[in-house]
MMTF fields as JSON, N, C-alpha, C and O atoms, coordinates in Angstrom:
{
  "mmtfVersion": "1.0.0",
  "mmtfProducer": "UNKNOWN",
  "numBonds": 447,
  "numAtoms": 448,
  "numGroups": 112,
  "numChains": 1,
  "numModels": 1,
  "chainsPerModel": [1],
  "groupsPerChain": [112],
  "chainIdList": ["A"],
  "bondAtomList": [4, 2, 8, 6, 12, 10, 16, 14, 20, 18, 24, 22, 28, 26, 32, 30, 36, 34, 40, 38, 44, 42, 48, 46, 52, 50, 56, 54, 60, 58, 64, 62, 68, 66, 72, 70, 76, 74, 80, 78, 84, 82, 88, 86, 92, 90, 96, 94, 100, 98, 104, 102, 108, 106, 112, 110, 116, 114, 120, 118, 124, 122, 128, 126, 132, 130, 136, 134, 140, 138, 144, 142, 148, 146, 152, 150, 156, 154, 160, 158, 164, 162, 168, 166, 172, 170, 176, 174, 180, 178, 184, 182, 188, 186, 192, 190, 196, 194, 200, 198, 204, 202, 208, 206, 212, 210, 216, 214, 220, 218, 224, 222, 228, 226, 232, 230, 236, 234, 240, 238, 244, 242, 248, 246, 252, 250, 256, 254, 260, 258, 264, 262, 268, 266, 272, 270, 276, 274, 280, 278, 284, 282, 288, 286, 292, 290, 296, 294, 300, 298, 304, 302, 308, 306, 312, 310, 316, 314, 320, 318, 324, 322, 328, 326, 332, 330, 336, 334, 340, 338, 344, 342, 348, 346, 352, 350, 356, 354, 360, 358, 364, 362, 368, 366, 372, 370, 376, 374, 380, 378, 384, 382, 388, 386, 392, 390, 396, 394, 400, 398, 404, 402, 408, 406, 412, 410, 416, 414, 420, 418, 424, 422, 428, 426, 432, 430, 436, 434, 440, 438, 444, 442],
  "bondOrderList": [1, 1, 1, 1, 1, 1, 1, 1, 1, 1, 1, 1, 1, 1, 1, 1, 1, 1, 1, 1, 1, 1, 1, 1, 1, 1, 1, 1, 1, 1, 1, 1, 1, 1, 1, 1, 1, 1, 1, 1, 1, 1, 1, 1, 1, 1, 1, 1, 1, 1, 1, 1, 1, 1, 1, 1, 1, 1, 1, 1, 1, 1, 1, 1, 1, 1, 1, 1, 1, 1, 1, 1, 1, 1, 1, 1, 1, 1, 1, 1, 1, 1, 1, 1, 1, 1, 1, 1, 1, 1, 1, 1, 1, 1, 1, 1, 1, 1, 1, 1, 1, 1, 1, 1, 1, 1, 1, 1, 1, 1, 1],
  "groupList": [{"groupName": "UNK", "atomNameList": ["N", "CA", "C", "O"], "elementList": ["N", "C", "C", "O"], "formalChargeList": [0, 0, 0, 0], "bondAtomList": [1, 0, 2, 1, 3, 2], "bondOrderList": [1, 1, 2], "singleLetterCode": "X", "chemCompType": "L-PEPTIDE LINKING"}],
  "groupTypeList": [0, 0, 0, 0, 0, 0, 0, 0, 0, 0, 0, 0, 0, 0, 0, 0, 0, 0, 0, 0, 0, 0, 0, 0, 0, 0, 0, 0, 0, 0, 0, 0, 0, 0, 0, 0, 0, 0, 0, 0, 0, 0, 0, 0, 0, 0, 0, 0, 0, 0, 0, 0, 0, 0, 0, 0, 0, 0, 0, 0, 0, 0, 0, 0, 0, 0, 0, 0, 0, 0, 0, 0, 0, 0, 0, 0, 0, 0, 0, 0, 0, 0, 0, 0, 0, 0, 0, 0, 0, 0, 0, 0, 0, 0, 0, 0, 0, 0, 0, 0, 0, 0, 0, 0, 0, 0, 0, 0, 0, 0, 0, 0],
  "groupIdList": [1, 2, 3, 4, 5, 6, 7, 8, 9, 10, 11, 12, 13, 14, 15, 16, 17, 18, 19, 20, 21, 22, 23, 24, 25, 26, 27, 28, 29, 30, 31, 32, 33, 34, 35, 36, 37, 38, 39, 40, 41, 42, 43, 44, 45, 46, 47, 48, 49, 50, 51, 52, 53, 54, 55, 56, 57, 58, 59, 60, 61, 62, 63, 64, 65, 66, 67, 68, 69, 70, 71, 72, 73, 74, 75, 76, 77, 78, 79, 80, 81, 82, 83, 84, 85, 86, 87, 88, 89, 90, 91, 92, 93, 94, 95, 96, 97, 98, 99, 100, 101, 102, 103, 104, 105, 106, 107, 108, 109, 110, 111, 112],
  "secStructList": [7, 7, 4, 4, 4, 7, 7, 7, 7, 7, 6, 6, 1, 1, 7, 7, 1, 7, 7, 1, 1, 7, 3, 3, 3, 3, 3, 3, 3, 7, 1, 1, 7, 3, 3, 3, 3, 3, 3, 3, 1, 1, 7, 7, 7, 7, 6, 6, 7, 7, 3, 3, 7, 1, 1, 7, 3, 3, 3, 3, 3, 3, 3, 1, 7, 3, 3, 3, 3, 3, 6, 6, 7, 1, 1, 7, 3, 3, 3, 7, 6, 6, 7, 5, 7, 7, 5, 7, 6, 6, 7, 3, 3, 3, 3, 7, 7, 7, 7, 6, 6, 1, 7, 3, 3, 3, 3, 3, 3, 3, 7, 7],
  "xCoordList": [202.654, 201.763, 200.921, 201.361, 199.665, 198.757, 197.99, 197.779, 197.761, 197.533, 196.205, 195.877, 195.746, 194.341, 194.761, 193.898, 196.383, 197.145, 197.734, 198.492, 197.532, 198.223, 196.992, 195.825, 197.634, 196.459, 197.237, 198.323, 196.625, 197.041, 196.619, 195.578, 197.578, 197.252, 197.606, 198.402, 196.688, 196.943, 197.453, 196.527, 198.627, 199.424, 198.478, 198.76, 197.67, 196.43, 195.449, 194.713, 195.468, 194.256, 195.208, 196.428, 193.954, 194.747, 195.155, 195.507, 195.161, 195.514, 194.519, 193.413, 194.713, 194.409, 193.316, 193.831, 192.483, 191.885, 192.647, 192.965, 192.831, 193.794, 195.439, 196.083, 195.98, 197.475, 198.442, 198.925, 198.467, 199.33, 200.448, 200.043, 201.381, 202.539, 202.545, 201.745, 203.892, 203.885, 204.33, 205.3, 203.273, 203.108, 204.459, 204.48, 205.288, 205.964, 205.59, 205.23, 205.821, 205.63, 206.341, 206.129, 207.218, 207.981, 207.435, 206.89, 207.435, 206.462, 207.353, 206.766, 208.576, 209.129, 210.76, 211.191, 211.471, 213.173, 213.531, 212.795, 215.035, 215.791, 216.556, 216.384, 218.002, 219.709, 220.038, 219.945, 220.312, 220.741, 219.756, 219.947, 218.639, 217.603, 215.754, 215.176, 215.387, 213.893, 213.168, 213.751, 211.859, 210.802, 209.667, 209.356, 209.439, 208.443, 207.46, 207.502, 206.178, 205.333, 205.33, 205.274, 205.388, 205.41, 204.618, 204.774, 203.408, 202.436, 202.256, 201.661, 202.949, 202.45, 201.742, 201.522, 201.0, 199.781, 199.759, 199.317, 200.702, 201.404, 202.88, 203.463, 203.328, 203.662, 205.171, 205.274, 206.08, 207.972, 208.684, 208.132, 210.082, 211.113, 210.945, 210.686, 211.181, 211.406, 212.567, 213.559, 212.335, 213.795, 214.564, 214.555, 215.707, 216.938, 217.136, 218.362, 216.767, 216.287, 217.296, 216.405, 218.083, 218.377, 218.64, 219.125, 218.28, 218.326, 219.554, 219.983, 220.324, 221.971, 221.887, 222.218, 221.472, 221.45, 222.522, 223.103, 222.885, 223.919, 223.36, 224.08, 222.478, 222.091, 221.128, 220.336, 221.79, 220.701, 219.203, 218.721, 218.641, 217.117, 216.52, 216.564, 216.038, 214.918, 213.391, 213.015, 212.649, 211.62, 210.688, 210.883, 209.48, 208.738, 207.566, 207.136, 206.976, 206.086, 204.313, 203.901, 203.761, 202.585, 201.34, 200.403, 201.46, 200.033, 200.477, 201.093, 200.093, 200.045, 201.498, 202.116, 202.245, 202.978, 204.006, 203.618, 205.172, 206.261, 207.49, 207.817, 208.283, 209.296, 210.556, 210.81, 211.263, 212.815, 213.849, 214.155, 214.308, 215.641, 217.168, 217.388, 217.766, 219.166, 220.215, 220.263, 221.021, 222.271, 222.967, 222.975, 223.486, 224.025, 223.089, 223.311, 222.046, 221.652, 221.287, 221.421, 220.654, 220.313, 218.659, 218.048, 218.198, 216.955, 216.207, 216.759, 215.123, 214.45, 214.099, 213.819, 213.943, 213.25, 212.247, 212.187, 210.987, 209.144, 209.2, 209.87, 208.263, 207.855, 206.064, 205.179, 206.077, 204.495, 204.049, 205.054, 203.036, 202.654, 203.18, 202.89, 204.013, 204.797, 206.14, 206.751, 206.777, 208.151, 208.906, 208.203, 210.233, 210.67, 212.329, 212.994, 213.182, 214.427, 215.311, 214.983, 216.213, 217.25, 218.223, 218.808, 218.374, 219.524, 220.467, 220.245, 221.884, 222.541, 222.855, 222.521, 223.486, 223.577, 224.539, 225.417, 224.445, 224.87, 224.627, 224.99, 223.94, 223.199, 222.353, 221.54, 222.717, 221.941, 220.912, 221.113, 219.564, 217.905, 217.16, 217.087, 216.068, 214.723, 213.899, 214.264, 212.682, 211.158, 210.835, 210.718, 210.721, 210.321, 208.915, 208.363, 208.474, 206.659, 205.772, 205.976, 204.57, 204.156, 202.943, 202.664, 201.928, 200.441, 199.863, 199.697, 199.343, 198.216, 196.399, 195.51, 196.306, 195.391, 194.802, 193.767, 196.042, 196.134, 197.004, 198.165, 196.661, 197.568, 198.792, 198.472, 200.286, 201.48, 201.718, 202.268, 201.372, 202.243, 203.559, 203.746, 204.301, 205.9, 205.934, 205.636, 206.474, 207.334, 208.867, 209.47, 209.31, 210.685, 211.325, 210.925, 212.655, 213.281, 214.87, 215.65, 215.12, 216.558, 217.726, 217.597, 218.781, 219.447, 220.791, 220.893, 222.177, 223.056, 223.817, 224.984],
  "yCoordList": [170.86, 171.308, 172.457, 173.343, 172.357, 173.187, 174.237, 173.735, 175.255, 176.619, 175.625, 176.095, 174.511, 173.954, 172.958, 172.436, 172.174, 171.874, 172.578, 171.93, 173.619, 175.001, 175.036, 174.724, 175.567, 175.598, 176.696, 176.489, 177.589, 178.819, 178.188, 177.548, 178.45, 177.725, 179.533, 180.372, 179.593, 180.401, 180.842, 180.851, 181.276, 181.274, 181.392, 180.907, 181.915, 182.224, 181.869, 182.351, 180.063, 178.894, 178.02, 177.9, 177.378, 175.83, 175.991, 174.967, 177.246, 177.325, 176.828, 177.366, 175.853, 175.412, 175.981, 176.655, 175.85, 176.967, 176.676, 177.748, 175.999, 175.479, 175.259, 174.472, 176.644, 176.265, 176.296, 177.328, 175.335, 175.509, 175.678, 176.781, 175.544, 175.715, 176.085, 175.751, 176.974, 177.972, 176.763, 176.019, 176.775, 175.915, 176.326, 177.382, 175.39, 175.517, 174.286, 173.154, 174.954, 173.879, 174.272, 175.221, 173.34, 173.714, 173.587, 172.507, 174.412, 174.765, 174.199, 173.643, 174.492, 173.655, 174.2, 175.27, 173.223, 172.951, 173.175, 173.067, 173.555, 173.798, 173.377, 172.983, 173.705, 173.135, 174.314, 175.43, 174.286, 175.525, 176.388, 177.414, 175.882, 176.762, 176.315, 175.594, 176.746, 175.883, 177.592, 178.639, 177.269, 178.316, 177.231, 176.04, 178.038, 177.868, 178.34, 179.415, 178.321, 179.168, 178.875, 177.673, 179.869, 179.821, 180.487, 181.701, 179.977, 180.745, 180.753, 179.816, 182.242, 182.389, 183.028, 183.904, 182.766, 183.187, 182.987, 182.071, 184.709, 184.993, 184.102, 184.262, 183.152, 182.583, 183.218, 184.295, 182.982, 183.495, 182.378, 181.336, 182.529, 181.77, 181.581, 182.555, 180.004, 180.32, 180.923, 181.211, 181.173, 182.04, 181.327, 180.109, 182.29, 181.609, 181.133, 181.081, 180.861, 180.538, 180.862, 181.332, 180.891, 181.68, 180.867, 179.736, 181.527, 180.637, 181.169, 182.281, 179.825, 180.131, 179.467, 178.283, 180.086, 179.024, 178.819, 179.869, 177.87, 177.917, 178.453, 178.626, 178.64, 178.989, 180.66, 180.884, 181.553, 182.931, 182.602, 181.683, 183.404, 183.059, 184.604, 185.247, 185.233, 185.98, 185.721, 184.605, 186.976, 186.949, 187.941, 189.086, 187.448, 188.448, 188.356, 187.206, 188.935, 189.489, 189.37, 190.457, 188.594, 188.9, 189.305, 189.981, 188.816, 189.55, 189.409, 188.506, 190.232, 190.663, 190.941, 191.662, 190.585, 191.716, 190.866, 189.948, 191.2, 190.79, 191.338, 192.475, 190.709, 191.4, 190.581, 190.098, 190.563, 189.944, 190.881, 192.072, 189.562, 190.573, 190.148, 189.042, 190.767, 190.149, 190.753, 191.887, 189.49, 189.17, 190.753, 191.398, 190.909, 192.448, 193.807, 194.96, 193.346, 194.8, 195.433, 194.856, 196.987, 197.933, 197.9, 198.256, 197.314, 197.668, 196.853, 196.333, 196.2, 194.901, 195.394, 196.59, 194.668, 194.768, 194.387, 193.337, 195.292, 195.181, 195.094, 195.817, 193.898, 193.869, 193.917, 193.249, 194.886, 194.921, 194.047, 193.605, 193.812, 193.377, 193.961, 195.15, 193.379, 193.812, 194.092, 194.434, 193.85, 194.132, 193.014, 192.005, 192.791, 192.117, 191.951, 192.694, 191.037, 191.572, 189.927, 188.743, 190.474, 189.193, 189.13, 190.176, 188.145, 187.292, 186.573, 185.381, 187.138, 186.894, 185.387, 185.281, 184.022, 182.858, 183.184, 183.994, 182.429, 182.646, 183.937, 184.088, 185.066, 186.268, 185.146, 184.364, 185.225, 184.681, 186.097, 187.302, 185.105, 185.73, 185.283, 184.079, 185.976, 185.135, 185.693, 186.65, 185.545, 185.517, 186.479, 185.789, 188.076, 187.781, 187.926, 187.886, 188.162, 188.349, 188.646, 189.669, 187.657, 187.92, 188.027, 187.573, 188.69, 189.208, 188.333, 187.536, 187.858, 187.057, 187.194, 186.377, 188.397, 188.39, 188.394, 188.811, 187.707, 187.462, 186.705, 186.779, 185.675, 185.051, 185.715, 186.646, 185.623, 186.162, 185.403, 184.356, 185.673, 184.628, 185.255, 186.288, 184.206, 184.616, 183.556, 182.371, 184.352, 183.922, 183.504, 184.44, 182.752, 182.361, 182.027, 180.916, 182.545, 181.799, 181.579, 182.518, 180.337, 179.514, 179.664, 178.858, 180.198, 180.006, 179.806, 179.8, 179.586, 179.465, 180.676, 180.996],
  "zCoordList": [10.614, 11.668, 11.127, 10.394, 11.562, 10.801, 12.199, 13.302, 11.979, 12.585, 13.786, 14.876, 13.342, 14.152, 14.769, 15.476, 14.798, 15.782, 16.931, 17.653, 17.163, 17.936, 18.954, 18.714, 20.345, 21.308, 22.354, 22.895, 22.457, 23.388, 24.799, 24.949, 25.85, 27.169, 27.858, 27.436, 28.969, 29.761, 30.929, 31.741, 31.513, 32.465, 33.846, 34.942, 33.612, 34.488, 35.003, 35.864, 33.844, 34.255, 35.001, 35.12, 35.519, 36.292, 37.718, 38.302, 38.437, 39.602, 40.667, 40.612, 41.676, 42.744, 43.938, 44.831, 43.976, 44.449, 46.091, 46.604, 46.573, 47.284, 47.128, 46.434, 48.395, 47.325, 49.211, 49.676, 49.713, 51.041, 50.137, 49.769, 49.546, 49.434, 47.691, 46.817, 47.618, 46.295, 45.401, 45.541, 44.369, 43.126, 41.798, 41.166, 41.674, 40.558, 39.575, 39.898, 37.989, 37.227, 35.976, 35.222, 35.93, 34.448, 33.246, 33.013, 32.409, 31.69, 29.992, 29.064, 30.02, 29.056, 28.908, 29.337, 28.228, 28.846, 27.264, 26.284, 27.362, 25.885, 26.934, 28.088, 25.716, 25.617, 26.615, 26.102, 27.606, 28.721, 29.216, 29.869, 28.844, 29.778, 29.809, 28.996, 30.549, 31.165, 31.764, 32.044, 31.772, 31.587, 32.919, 32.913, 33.613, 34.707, 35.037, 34.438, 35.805, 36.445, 37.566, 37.826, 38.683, 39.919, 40.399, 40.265, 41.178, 41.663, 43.028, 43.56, 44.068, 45.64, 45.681, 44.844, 46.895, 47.706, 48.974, 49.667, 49.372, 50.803, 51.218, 52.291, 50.137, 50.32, 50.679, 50.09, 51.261, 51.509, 51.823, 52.178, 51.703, 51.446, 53.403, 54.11, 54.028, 55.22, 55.708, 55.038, 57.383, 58.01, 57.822, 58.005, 57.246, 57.418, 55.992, 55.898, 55.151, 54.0, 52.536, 51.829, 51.989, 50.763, 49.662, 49.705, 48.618, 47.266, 47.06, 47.368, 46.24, 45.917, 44.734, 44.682, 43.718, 42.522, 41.436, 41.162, 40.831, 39.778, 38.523, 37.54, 38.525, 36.944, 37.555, 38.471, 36.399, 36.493, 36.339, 35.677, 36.98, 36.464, 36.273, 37.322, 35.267, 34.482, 35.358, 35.717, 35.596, 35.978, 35.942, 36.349, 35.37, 35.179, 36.155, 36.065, 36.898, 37.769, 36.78, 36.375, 36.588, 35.512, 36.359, 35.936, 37.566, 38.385, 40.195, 40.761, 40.557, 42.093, 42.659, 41.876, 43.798, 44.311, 45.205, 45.929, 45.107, 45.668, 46.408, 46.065, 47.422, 47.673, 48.12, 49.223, 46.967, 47.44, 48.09, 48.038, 48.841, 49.662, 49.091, 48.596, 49.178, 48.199, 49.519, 49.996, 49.883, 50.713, 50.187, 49.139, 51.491, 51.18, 50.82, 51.187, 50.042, 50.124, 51.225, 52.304, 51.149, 51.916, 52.258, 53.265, 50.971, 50.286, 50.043, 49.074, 50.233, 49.353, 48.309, 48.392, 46.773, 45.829, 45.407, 44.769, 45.703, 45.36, 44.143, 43.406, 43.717, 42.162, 42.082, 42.617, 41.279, 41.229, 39.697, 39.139, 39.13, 37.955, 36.873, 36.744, 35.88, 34.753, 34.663, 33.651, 36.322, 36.242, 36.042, 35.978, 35.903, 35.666, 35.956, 35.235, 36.963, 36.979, 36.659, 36.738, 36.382, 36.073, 37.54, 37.824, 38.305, 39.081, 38.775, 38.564, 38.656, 38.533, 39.07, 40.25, 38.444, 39.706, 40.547, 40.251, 41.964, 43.322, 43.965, 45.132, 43.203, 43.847, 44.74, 44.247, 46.22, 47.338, 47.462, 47.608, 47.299, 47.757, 48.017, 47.771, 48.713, 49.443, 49.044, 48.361, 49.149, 48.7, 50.399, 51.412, 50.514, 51.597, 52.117, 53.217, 50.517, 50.907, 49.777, 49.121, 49.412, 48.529, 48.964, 50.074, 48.124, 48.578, 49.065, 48.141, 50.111, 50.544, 50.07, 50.309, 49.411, 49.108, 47.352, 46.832, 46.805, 45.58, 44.961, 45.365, 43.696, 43.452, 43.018, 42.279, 43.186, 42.476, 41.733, 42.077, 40.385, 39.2, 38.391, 37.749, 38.717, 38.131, 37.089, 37.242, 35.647, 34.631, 35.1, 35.625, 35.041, 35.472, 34.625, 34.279, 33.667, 32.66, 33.439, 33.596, 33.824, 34.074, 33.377, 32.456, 33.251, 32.074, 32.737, 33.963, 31.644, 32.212, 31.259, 31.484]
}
């Protein structure tokens, strides 16, 4: 493979200018773990709602603004652009609000 086979894709193109519902797309899979982009716009987990996942998932925040709530806490956790937190699996959480007036694009890495 030669350096003019290689093609930089941008996490930042391709979005919908139309998006009723938060866009995921797996972006590419290994032996125990998979890499996503997930893009909301205002989008939240519905009531009642909680993600219970078997596998941890890694996340990085790359543009606009978020706020998860995590079962038991006191506190929700705001992510602004550049942060990034790891979830433990079966850490039950929801999505409870992301900017409506901008796309939120999340890095997501799956792992076990």
């Amino acid at each position: 493979m030669t350096a003019a086979d290689l093609q930089a894709e941008s996490l930042f193109a391709g979005i919908p200018a139309a998006l009723p519902e938060e866009l995921f797309q797996r972006l590419f899979a290994g032996d125990g773990f998979r890499v996503a982009r997930i893009v909301s716009r205002g989008h939240a987990s519905p009531p009642g709602f909680w993600y219970d996942q078997d596998e941890h998932e890694w996340v990085l925040l790359l543009q606009g603004a978020a706020r998860l709530v995590f079962e038991g806490a006191h506190q929700p956790v705001t992510l602004a652009a550049g942060d990034a937190l790891d979830i433990p699996s079966h850490r039950r959480h929801r999505v409870a609000w992301t900017d409506p007036k901008q796309d939120t694009i999340w890095l997501a890495i799956f792992y076990r």
